[in-house]
N, C-alpha and C positions, 0 to 999 in steps of 0.2 A: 613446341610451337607456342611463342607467345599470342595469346587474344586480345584482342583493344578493345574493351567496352566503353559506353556511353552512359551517362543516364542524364532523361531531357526532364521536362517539365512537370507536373503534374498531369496537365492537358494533353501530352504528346500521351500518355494512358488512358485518355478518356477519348483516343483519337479523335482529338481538337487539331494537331497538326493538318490531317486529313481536310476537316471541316472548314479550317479557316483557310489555308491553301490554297492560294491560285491556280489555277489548271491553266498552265504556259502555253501559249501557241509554239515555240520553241522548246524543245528539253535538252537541257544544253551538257553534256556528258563534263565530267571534272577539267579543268582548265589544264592539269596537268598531264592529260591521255589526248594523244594525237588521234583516237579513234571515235567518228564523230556518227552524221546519223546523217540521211537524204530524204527528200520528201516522194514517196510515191505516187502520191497524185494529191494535186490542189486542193483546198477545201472547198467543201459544196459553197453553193451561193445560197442558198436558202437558210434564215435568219434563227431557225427552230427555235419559234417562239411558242410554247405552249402554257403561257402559264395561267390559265382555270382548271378545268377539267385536262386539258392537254389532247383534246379531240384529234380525231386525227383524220380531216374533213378536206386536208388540203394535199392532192395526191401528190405534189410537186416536193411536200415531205420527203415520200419515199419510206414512209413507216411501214413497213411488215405487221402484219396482223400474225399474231401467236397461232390460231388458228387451233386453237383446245375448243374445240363444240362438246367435247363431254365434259367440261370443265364445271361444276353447279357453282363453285363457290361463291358467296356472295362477294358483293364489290362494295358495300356501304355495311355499317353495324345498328342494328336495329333500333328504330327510336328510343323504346324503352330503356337502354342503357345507358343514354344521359351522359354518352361519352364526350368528352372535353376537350378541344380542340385550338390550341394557341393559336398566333404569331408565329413562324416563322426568322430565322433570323438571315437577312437578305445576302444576294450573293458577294461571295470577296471583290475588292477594288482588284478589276484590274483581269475578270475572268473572263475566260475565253474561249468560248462555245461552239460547235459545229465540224460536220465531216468533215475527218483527215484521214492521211494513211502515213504513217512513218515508218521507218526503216531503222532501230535500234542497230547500231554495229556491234561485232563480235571485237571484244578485247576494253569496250568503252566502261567506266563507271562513273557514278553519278554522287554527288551531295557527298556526306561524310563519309558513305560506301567505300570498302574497298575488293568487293568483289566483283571482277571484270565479267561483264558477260559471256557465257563461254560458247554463245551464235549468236545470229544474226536474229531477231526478232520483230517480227511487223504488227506495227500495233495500228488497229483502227480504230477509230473514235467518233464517239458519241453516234453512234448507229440507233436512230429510231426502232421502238416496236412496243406493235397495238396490244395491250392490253382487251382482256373478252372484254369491257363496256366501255370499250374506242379510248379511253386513255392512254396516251403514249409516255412510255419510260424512253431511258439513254441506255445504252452500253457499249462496253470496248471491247472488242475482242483481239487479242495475241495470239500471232499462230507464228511458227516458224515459215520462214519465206519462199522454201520451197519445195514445201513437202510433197511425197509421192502418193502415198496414200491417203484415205481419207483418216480425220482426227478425232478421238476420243477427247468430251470438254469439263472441263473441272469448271463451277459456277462456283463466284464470290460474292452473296449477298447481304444487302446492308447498305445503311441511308450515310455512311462517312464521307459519303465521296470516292472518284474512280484519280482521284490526282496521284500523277508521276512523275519525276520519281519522289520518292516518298522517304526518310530514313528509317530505318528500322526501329523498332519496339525498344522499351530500357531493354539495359541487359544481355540483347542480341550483342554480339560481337561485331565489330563491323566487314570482319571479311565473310561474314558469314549470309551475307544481303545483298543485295544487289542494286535494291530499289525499285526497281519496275515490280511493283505491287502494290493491291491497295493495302489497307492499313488493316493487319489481322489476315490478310490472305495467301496466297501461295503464291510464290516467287515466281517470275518468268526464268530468271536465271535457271533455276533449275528444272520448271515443267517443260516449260518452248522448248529447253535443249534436250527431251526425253519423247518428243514428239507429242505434245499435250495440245489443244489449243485451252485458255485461258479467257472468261467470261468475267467481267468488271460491270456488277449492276448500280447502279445508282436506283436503289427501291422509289416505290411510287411518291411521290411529292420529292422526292433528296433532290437536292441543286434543281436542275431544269427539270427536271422529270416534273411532268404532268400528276396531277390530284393533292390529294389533301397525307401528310406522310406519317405512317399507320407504325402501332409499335406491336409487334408480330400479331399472332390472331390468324384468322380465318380469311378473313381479306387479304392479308400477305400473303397469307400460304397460296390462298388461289393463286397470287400474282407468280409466285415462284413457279406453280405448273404450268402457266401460261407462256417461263422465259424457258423453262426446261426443254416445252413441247417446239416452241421456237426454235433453241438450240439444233435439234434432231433434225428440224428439217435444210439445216443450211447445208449448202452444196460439200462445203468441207467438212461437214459431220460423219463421223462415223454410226451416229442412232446411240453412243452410248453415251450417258453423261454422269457426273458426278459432282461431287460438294466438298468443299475445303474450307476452313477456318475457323479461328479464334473469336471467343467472348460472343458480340453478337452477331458473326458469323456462325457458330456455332447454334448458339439459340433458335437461327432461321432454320437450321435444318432438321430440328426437332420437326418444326410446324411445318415444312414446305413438304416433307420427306412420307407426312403423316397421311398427307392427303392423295401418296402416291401417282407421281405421273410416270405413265408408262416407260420413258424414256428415261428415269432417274434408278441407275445400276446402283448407284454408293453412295455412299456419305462420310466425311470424316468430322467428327461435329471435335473440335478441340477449346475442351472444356467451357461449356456453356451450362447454362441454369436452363430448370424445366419448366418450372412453375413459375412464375414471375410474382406473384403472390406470398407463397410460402418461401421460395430461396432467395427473395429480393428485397422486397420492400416493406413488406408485412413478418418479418421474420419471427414465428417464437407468437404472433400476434401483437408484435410491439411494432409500431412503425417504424422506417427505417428507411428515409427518403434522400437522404443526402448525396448519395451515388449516382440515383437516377434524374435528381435534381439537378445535379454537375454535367449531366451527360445529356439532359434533354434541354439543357439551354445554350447546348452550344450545335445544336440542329439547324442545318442549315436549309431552308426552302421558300422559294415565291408565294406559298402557297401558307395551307395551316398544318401543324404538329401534334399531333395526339399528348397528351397530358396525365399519364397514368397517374400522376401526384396529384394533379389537379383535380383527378376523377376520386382520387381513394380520398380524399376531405371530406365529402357529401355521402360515400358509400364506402366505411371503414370495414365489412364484412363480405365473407363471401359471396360471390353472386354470378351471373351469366357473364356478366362483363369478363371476371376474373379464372370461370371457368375456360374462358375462350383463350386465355395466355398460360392452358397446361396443355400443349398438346397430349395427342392419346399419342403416344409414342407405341403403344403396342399394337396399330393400325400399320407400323412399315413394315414396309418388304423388301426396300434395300439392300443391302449389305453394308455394314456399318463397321468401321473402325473406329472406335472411340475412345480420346487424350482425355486424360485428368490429373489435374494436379492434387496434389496431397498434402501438399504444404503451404498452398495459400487460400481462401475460405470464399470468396465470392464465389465459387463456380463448382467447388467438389460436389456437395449433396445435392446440385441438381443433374451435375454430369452423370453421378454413377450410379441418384436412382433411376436416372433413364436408358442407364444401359440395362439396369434391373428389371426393368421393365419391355425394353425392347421386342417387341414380336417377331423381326426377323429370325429367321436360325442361322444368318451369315454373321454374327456379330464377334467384335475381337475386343477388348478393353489392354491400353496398355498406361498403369497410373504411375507417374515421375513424381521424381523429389527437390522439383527446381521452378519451375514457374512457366505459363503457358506458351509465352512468346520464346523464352530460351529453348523449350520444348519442340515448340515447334520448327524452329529452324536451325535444329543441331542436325550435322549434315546425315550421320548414322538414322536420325530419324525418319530425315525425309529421304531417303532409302528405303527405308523398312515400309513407308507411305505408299513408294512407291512399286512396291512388290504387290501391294494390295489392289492400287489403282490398275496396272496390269493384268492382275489376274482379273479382275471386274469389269474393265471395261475394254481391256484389249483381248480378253480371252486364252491368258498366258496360262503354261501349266508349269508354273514356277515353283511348285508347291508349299505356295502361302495355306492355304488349308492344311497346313501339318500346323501351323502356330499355335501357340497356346493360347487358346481363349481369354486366356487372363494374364496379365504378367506384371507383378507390381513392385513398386521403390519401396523397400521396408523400412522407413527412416532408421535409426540408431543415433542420436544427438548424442555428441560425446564419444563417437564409435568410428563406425564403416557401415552409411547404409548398404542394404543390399538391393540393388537393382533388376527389374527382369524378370521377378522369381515368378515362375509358371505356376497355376493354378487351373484348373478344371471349371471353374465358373466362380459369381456371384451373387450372394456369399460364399463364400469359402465351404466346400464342404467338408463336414467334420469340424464345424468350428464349436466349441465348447462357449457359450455363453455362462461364463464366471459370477455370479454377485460377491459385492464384499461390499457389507452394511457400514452404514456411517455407526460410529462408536463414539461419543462425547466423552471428552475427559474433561471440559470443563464449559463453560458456556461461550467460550470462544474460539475453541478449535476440539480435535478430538482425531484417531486415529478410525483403521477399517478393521471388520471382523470378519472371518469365514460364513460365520452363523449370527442372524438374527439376536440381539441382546435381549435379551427376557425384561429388562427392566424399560421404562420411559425413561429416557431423557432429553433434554432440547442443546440447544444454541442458539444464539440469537446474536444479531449485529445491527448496526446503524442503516435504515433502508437504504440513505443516498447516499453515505461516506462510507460506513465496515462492509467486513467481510469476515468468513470464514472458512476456514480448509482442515482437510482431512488428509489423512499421508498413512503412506504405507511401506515400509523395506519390502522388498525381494526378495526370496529367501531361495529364490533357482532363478535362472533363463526365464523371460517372460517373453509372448509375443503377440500381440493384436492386430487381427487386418479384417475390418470390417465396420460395423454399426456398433455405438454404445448408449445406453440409454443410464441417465438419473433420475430416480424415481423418490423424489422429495416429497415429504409430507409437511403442508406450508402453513403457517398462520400471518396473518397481518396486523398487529400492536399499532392501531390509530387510524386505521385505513382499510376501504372496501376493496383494494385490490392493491397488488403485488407482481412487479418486474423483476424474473429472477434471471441472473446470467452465472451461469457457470462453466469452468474451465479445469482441462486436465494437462497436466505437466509433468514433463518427465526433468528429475535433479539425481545430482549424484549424490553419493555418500556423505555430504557435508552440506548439502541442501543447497546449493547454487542450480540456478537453474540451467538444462542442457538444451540452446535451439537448433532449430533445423540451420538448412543450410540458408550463407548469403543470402544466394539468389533469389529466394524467396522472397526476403526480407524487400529486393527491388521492386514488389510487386505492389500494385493500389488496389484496393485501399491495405494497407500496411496489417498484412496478416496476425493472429495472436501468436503468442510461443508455446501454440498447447494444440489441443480439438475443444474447441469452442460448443456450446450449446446454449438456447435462451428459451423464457413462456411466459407470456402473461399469463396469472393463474385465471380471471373470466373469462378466459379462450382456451381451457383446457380440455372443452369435449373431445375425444378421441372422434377419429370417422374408422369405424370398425371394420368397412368395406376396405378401407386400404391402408390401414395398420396389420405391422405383424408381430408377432415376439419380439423383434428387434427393431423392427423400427415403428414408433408410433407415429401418427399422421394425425393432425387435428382438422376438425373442421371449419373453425371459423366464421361459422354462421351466425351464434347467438353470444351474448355478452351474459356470463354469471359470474356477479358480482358475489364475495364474502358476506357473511354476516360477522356480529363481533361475537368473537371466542372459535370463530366457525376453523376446523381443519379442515385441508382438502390435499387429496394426492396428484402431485404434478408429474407426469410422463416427458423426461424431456431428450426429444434426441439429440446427442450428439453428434458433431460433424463426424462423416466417416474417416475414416483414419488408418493409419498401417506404422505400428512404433514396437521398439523392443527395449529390453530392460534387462540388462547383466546381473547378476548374482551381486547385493548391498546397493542396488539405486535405488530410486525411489518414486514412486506415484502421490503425486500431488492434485487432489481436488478443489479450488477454491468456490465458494458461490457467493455473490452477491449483489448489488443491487444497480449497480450497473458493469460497463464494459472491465473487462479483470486485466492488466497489465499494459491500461491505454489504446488497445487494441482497438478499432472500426472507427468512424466518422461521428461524427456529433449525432447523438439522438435525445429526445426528451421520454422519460421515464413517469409513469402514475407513482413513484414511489414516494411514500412519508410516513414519519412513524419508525418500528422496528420490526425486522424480518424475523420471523421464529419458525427455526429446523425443528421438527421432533423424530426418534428414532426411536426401534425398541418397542417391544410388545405387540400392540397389534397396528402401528406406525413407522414400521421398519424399513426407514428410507435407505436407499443401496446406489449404488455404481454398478450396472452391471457391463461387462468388458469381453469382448470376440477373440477367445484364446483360441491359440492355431499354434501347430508344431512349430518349435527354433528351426530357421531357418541356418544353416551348416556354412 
């Protein structure tokens, strides 16, 4: 079967298509499909205007009160956080607001789509509902038209907008969409026609939706158990619900999931970041705003936008603000399927230490070697999705519970990954945590040793232009699926502190480098060709409480700055990773002083001066690597 792919804008990744997007009083199906759509009842007349608070004072609304009385969460973030709060940026020319109900046909597709809907699907639109302190949000809900039972609901949250139809993510195929989704969420095509109904929130401030629009935290979360608990109670609910989606649909169901509403079965968080602090912006202790920068000015709302960039300028360290955007993920009790990609960097080490983390004992990790959105809407996948959402929320005994807790892409660059490969949990048990010490052969590069050199020696490169690498042959099968940690012992030649980035690469016999796949490569911000890692050395305090052998966790509260001459040992994690290595390739370590191979978005670095490696004797900086049986 041939595939037709796309690949759109920059923006269309940062779902800006979503954001800028008209929301049509008409959806008008491809000009080329005789199969069209009918209006089931007229739009309200009521003008749903809420834009302050979004009170919901006016009963002729019709707003639904969520009706969570055990709900504590707060609804504001405490003065003392000094949290920052934009502009908004206003709605599209031309949008179009207020009760509908539609009648999607079976056989219709839309926009560049060429996947026909395979039923009939009713979408209703912009449905008020009260938020606990009378704020009114929007949503849409999709159900099939004429179901007999009542329906189990999959919730899509996030401030992108609920516009339809929508084209699919780069990379998606286009027979493989439909369009009737929001941007990052779950297809109607396929849920409405598996008997699903389908929730499209427009979070608090997004478009119409009422208040000030919050970037996850404690305030969202509440707001999520307030639509959850809503959900359940609608006449077509079945009382069970669940979560789907990508990026920062994913992200939401860390924090919504955390706070546990009664009615919330499952989760499918596909690949999202946990800590918004440590996996995002602050990465390593180096700032790294460019992303959220690109994604938080194209937020669309009447009202105001939280400003997490705006906020980390005045408060560069950790703090309550920042703890409030790590959910406790080991607070759910869900049932959690959890997507991670392995080949592109924005979302791995937060996706998979919070599956590490997870508290439920329903939890399933399944990690691809392709990219989120190709991921998530390859049809085998949302298959195997839906075996899970079945079993959880419809009560099936499909026997999903035989699956393997863990099943992961073992990249092979230059090979045949291996897909699927089952494992018992995370980490891997039995995984052999390997060291192999940096060896200087000369002050610019240098090979690995099994053991510790007896002797000192250094390397050293240019802070903002060199670099240095360490390499290794293979001399059997090699294979890593896990955590890696380099443990650099650092000095600074000119300078009280030091941005170190460093990268591992797999090449072959002749030292050309071997990448992952394509698809990857389609991804924003544009992956490195390795597993990445980064530290500022003043932000190297460990937090002891949540560092393990393999993965170090810093704190990021205090700034210690270098003295001159001063050495210090840097802990730095690796992205997680899962890569193999045939018998004469090669492992390539580079570290330097900024991004290694072009890789990530513009950042500014403390670096000047020169970087100086030491290794050997009682400064024996290493690579250490999560060996795990060849996979057959």
């Amino acid at each position: 079967m041939t595939r037709t792919t796309r690949l759109s804008s920059t923006w269309l990744l940062l779902g800006a298509l979503q954001l800028a997007a008209c929301e049509d009083d008409e959806v008008e199906p491809a000009a080329s499909n005789d199969a069209g759509e009918h209006d089931a009842h007229k739009p309200d007349a009521h003008s749903g205007e809420h834009k302050d608070a979004g009170k919901a004072a006016d009963a002729a609304d019709g707003a639904q009160s969520a009706g969570a009385s055990d709900n504590k969460a707060p609804v504001e973030y405490p003065e003392q956080w000094q949290t920052i709060f934009v502009d908004g940026n206003p709605l599209p020319e031309g949008f179009q607001f207020g009760r509908k109900k539609t009648t999607l046909e079976k056989g219709s597709t839309y926009l560049m789509q060429t996947l026909p809907l395979p039923c009939d699907v009713e979408w209703d639109r912009d449905i008020p509902v009260t938020l606990r302190d009378g704020t009114v949000i929007y949503v849409d809900v999709l159900t099939p038209p004429n179901y007999k039972d009542k329906l189990p609901a999959i919730m899509a949250w996030s401030p992108y907008g609920k516009t339809m139809p929508s084209n699919g993510p780069t990379s998606v195929p286009l027979e493989w969409f439909s369009g009737i989704a929001k941007f990052e969420g779950p297809d109607a095509a396929f849920w409405i026609c598996h008997d699903y109904a389908i929730v499209n929130v427009d979070t608090r401030g997004a478009f119409k939706s009422g208040g000030d629009l919050q970037v996850f935290g404690q305030v969202d979360a509440g707001d999520g158990y307030d639509v959850v608990e809503w959900i359940a109670e609608q006449p077509w609910s079945n009382g069970s619900i669940g979560m789907h989606g990508a990026s920062w649909l994913s992200i939401a169901q860390w924090n919504i999931a955390a706070s546990n509403p009664p009615h919330l079965k499952a989760i499918s968080p596909w690949n999202g970041q946990s800590d918004l602090y440590r996996n995002s912006i602050v990465q390593g202790g180096i700032p790294d705003t460019e992303f959220s920068t690109r994604v938080g000015s194209r937020m669309v709302s009447e009202n105001k936008v939280e400003s997490t960039v705006g906020r980390l300028a005045d408060h560069p360290l950790w703090d309550e603000y920042w703890a409030d955007k790590r959910p406790k993920v080991e607070n759910i009790q869900a049932a959690a399927y959890v997507g991670a990609d392995i080949a592109t960097a924005l979302h791995t080490a937060g996706t998979i230490d919070a599956f590490r983390r997870l508290g439920t004992k329903n939890k399933w990790l399944r990690v691809n070697n392709t990219n989120e959105w190709y991921d998530q809407y390859t049809p085998e996948n949302q298959e195997d999705l839906l075996r899970f959402f079945d079993h959880f929320l419809k009560g099936e005994d499909n026997g999903w519970t035989d699956t393997p807790e863990v099943r992961v892409a073992v990249m092979d660059p230059g090979g045949e990954d291996k897909v699927n490969v089952p494992y018992e949990s995370w980490p891997l048990p039995g995984t052999e945590y390997r060291k192999l010490y940096l060896s200087p052969e000369n002050e610019e590069r240098g090979t690995f040793a099994d053991k510790a050199p007896s002797d000192e020696a250094v390397v050293q490169y240019d802070a903002e232009s060199g670099e240095t690498t360490f390499t290794i042959t293979f001399q059997e099968d090699t294979q890593i699926v896990g955590h890696a940690i380099a443990r650099l012992f650092v000095e600074a030649d000119g300078n009280d502190d030091l941005d170190v980035f460093a990268l591992v690469e797999k090449l072959d016999a002749e030292d050309n480098g071997l990448l992952p796949s394509e698809l990857a490569k389609a991804y924003f911000p544009m992956p490195p060709p390795g597993v990445p890692g980064r530290l500022r050395a003043s932000m190297r305090e460990l937090d002891n409480d949540l560092s393990t052998d393999y993965l170090p966790v810093h704190k990021f509260k205090t700034v210690k700055k270098l003295a001159k001459d001063e050495i210090v040992a840097l802990d730095i994690a690796m992205m997680p990773t899962a890569l193999r290595w045939h018998t004469g390739e090669k492992l390539r370590l580079t570290i330097a002083g900024r991004f290694v191979r072009g890789a990530g978005l513009p950042l500014t670095t403390l670096n000047k001066g020169k970087h100086i490696i030491h290794s050997g004797g009682e400064r024996a900086s290493y690579l250490q690597l999560p060996v795990v049986p060849w996979t057959k």
